[in-house]
N, CA, C and O atoms as CSV, one atom per row, in Angstrom:
chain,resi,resn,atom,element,x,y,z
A,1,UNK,N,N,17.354,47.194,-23.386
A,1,UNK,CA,C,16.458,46.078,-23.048
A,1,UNK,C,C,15.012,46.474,-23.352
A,1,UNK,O,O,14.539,47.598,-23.180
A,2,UNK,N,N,14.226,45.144,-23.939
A,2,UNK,CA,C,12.514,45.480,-24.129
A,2,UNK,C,C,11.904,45.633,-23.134
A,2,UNK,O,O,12.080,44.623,-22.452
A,3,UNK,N,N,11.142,46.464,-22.533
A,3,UNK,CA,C,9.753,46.811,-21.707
A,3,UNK,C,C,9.450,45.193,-21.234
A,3,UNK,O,O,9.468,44.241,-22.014
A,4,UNK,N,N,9.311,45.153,-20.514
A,4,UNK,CA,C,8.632,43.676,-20.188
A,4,UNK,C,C,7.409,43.543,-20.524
A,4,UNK,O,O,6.944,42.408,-20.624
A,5,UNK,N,N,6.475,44.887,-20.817
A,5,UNK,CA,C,5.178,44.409,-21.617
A,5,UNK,C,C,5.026,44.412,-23.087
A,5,UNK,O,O,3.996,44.036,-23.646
A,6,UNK,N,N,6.114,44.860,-23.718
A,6,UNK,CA,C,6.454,44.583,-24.679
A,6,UNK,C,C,6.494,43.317,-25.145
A,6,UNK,O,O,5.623,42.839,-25.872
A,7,UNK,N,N,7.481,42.732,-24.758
A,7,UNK,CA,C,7.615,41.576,-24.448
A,7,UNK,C,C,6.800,40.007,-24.054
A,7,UNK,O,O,7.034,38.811,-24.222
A,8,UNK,N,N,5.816,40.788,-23.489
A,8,UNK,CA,C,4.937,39.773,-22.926
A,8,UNK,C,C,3.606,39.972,-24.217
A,8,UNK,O,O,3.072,38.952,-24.653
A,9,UNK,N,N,3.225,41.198,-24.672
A,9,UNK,CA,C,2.600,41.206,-25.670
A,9,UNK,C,C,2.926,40.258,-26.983
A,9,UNK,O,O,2.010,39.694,-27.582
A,10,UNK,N,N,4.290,40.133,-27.374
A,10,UNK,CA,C,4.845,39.849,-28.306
A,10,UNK,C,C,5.004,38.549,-28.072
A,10,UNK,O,O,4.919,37.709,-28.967
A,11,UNK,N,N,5.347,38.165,-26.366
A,11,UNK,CA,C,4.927,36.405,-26.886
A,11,UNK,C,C,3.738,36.044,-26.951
A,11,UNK,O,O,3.505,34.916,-27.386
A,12,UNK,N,N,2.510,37.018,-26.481
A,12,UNK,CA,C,1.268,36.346,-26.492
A,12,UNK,C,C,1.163,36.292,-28.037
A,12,UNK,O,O,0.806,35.278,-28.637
A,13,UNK,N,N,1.423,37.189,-28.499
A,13,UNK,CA,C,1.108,37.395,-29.988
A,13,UNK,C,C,1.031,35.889,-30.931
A,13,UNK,O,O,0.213,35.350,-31.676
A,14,UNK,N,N,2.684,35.535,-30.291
A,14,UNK,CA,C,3.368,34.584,-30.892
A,14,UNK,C,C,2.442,33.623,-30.369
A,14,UNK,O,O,1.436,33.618,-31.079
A,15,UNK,N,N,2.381,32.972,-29.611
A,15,UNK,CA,C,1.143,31.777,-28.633
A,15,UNK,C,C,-0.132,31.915,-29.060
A,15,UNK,O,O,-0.429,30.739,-29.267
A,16,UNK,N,N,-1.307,32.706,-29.396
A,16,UNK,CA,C,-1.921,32.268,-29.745
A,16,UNK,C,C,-1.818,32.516,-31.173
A,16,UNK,O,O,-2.866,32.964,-31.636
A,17,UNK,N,N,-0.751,32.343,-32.130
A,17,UNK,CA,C,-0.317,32.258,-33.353
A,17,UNK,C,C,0.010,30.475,-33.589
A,17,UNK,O,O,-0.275,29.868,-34.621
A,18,UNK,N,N,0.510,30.009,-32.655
A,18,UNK,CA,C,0.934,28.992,-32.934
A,18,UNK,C,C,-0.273,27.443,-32.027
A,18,UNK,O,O,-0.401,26.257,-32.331
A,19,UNK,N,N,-0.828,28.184,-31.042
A,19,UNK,CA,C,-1.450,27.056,-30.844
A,19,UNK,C,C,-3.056,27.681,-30.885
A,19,UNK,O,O,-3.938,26.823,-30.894
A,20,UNK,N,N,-3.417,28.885,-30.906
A,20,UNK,CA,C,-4.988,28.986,-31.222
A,20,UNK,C,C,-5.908,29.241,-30.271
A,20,UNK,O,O,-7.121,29.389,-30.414
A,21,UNK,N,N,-4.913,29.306,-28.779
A,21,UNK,CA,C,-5.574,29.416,-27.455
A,21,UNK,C,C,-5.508,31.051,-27.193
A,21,UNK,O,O,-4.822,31.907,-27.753
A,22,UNK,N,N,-6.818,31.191,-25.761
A,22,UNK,CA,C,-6.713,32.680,-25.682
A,22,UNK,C,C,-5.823,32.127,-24.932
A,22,UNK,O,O,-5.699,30.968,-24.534
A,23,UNK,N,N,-4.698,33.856,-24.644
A,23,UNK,CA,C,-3.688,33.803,-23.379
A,23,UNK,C,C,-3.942,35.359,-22.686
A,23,UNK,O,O,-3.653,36.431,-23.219
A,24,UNK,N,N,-4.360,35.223,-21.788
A,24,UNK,CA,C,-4.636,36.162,-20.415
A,24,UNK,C,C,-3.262,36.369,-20.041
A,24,UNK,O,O,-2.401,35.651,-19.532
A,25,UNK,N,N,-3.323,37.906,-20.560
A,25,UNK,CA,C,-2.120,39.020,-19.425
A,25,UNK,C,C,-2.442,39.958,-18.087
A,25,UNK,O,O,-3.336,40.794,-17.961
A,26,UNK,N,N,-1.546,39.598,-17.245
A,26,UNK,CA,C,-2.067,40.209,-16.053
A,26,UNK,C,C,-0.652,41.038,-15.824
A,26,UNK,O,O,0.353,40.980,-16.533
A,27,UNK,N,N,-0.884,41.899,-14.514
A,27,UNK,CA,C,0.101,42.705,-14.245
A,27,UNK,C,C,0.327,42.090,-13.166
A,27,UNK,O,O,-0.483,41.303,-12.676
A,28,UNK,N,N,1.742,42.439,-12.530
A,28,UNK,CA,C,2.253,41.890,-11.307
A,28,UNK,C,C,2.842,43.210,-10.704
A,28,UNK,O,O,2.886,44.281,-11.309
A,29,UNK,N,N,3.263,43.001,-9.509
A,29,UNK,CA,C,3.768,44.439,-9.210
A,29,UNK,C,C,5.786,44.640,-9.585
A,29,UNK,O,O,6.673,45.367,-9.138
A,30,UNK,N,N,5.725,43.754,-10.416
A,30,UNK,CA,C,7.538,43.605,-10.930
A,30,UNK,C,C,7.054,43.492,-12.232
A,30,UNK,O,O,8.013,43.585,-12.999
A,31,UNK,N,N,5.888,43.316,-12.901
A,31,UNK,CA,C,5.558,43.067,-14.088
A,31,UNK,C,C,4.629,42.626,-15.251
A,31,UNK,O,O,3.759,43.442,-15.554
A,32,UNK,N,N,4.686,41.213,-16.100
A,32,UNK,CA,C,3.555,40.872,-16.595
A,32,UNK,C,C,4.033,39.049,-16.341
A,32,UNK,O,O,5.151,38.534,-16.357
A,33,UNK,N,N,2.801,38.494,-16.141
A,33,UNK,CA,C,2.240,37.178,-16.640
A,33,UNK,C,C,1.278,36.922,-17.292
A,33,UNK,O,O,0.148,37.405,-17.211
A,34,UNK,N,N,1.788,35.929,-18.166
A,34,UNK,CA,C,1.034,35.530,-19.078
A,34,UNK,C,C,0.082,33.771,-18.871
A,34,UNK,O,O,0.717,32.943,-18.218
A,35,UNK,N,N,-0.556,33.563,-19.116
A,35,UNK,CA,C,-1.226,32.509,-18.560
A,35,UNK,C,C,-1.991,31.913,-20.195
A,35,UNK,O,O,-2.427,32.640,-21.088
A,36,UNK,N,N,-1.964,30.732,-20.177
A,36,UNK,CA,C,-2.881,29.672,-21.021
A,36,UNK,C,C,-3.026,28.738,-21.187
A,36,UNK,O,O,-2.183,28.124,-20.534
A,37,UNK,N,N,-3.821,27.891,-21.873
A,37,UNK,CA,C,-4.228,26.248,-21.334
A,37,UNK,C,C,-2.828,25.558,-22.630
A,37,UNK,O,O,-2.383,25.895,-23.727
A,38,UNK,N,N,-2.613,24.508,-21.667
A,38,UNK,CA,C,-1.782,23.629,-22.114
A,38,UNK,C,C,-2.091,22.887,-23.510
A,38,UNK,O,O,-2.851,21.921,-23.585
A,39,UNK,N,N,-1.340,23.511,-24.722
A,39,UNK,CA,C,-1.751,22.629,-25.618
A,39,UNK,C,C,-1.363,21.077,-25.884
A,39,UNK,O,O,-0.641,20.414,-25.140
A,40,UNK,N,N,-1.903,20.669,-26.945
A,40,UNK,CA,C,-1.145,19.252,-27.197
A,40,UNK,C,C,-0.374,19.504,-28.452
A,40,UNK,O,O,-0.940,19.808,-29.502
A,41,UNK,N,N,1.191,19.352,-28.314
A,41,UNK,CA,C,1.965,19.744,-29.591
A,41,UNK,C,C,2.780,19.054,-29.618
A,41,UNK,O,O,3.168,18.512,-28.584
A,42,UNK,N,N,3.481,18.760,-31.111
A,42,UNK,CA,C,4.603,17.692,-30.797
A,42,UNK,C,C,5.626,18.059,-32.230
A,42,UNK,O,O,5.246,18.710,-33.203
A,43,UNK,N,N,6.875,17.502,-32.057
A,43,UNK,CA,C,7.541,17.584,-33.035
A,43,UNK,C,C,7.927,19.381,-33.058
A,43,UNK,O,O,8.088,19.873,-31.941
A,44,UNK,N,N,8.066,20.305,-34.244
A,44,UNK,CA,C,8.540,21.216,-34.246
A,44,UNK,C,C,7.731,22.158,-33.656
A,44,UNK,O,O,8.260,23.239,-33.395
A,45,UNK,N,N,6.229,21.951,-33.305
A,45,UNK,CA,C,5.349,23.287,-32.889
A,45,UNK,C,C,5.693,23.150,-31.590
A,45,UNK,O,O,5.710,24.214,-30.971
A,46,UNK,N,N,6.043,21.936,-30.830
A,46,UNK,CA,C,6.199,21.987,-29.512
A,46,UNK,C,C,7.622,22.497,-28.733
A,46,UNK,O,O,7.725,23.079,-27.653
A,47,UNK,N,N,9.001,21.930,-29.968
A,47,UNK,CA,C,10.179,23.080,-29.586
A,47,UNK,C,C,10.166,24.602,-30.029
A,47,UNK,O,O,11.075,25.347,-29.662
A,48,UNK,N,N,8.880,25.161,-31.012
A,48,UNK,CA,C,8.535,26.470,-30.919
A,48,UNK,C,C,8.210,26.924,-29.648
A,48,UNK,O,O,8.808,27.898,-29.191
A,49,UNK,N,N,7.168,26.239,-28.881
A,49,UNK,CA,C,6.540,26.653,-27.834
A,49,UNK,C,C,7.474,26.756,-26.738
A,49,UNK,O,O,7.364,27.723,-25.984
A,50,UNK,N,N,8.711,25.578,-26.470
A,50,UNK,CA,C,9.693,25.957,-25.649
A,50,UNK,C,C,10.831,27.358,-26.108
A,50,UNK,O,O,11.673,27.929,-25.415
A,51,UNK,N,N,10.529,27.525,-27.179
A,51,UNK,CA,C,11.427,29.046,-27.887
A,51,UNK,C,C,10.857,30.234,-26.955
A,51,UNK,O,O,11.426,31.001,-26.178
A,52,UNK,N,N,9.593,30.092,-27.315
A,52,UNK,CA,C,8.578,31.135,-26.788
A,52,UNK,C,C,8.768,31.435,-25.439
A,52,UNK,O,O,9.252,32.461,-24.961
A,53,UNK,N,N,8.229,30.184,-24.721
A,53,UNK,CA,C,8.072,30.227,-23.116
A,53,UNK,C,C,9.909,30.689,-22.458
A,53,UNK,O,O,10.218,31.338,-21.459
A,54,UNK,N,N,10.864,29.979,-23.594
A,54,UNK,CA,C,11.983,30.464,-23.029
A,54,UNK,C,C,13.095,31.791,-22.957
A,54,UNK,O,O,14.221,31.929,-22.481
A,55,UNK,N,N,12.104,32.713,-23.725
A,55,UNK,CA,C,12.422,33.959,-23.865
A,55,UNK,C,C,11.494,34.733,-22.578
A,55,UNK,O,O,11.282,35.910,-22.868
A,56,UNK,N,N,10.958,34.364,-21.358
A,56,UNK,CA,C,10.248,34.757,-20.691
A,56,UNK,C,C,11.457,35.043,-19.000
A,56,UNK,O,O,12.619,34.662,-18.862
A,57,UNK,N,N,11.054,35.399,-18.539
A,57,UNK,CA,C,12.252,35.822,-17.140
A,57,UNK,C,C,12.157,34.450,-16.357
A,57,UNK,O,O,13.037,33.988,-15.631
A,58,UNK,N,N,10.815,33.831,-16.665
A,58,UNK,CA,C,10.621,32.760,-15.816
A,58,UNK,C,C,9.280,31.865,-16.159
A,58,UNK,O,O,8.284,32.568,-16.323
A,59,UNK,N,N,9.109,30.744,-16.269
A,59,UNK,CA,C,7.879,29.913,-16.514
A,59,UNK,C,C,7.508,28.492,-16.379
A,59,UNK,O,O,8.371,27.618,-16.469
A,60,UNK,N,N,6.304,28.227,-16.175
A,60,UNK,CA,C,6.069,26.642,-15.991
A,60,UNK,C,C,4.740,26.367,-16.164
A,60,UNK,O,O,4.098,27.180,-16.829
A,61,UNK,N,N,4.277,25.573,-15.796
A,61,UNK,CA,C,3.229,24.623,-15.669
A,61,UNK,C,C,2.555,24.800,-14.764
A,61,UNK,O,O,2.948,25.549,-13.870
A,62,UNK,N,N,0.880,23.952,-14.660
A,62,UNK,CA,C,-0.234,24.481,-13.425
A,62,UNK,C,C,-1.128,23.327,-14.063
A,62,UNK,O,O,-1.641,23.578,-15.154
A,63,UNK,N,N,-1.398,21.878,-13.384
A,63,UNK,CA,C,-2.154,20.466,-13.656
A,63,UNK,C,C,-2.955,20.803,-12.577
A,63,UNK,O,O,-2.593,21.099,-11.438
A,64,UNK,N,N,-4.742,20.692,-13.303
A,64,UNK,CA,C,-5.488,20.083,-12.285
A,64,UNK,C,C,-5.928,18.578,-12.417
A,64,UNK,O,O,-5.543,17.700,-13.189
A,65,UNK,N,N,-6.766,18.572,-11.513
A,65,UNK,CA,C,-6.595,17.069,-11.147
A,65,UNK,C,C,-7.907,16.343,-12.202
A,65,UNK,O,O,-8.317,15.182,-12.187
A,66,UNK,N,N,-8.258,17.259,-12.894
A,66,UNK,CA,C,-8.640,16.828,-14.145
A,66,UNK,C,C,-8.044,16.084,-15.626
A,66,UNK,O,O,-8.580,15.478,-16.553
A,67,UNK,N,N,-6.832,16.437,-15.333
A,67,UNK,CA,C,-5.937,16.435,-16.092
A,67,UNK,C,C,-5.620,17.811,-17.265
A,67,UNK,O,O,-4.498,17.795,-17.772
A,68,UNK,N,N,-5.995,18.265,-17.430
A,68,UNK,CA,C,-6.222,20.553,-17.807
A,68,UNK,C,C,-4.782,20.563,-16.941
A,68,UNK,O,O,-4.255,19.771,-16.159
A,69,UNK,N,N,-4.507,21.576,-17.367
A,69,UNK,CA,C,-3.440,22.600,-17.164
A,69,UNK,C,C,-3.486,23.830,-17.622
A,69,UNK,O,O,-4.448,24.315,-18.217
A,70,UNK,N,N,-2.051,24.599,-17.264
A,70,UNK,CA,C,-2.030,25.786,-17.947
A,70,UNK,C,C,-0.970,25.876,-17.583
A,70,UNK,O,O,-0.444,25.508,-16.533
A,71,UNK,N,N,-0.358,26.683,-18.961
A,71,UNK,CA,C,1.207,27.835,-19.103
A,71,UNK,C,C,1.111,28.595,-18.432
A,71,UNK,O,O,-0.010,28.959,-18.079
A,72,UNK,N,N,2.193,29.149,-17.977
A,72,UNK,CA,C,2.410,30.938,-17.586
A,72,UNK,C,C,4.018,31.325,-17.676
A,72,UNK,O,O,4.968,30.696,-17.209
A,73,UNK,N,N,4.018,32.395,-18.323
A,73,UNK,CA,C,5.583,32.799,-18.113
A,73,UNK,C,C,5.256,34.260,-17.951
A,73,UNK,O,O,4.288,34.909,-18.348
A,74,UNK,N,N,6.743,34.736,-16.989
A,74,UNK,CA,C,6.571,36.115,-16.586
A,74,UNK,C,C,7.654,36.854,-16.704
A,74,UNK,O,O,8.801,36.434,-16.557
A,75,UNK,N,N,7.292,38.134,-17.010
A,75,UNK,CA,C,8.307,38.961,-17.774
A,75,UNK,C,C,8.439,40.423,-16.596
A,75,UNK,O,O,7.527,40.980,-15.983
A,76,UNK,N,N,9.383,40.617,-16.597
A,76,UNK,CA,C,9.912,41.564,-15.071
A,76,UNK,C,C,10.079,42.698,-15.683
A,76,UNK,O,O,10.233,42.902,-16.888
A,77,UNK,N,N,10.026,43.824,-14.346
A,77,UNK,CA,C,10.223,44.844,-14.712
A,77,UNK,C,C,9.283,46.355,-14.617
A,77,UNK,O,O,8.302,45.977,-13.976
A,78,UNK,N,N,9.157,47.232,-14.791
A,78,UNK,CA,C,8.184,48.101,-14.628
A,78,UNK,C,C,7.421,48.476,-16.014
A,78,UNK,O,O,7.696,48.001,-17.116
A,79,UNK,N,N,6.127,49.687,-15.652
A,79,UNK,CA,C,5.731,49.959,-16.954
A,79,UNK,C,C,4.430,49.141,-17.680
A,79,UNK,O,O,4.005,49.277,-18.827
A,80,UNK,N,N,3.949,48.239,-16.596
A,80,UNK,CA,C,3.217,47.194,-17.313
A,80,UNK,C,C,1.576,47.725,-17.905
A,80,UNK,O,O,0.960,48.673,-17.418
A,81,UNK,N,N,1.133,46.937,-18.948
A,81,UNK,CA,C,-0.677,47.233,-18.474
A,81,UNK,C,C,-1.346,46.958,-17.641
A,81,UNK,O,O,-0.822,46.645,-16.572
A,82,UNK,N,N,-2.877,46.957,-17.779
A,82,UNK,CA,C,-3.572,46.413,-16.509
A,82,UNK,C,C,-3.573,45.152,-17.079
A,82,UNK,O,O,-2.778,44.696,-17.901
A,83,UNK,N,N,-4.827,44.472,-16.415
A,83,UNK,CA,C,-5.049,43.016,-16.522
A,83,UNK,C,C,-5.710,42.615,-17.656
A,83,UNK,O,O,-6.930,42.566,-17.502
A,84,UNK,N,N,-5.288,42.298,-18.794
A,84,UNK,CA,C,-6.549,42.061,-20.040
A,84,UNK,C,C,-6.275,40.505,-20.310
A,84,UNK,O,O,-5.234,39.923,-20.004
A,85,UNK,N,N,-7.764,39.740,-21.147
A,85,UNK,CA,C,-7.692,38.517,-21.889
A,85,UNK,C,C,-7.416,38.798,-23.387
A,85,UNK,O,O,-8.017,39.612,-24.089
A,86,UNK,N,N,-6.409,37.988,-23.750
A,86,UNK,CA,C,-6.425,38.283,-25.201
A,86,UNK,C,C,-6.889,37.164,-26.088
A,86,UNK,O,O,-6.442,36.078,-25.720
A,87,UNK,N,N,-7.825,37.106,-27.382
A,87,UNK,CA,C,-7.703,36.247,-27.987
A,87,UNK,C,C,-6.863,36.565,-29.283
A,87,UNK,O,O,-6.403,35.617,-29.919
A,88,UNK,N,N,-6.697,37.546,-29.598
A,88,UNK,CA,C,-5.931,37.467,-30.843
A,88,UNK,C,C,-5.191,39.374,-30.238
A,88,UNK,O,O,-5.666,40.460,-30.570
A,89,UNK,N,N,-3.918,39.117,-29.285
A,89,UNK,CA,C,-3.350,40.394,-28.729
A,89,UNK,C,C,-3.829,41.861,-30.056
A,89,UNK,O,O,-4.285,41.933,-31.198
A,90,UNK,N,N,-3.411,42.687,-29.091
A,90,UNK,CA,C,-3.377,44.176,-29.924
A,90,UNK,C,C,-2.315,44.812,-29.083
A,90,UNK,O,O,-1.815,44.290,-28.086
A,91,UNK,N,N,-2.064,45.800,-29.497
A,91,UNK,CA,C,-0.963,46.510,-29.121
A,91,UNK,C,C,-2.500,47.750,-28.070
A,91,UNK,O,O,-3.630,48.104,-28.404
A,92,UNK,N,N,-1.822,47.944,-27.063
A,92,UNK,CA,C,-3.044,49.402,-26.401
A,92,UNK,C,C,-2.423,50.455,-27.265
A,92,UNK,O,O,-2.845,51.611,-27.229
């Protein structure tokens, strides 16, 4: 099995590849979450984005009452980094 920050690197990678947003990784004490603003996608970029988010241990949604949101999916496990923003990931 992949590292869960492996993992979480590699979908950020993928996310802001496909929609252009930064995505903020944080550590949890089981692992990593990933966090970013809700794009607007439709047709095939948007069942990419469910590919993505669904290779994650767990994920959803976060609406403010602005109408804004944000992604997050989280990936389990030990081993993680600290807390970084990514706009275009790197490997540490």
């Amino acid at each position: 099995m992949t590292e869960p920050a492996d993992r979480a690197w590699d979908a950020a990678a993928q996310l802001v590849a496909l929609t252009g947003e930064a995505v903020r990784l944080a550590r949890l004490a089981d692992g990593v979450r990933l966090r970013f603003r809700a794009p607007s996608l439709t047709g095939e970029s948007h069942l990419e984005l469910l590919r993505i988010l669904g290779e994650s241990d767990s994920f959803g949604h976060e609406h403010r009452s602005d109408g804004s949101g944000d992604l997050w999916a989280t990936y389990s496990g030990a081993g993680t980094p600290h807390s970084r923003r990514c706009g275009a990931p790197s490997r540490p």
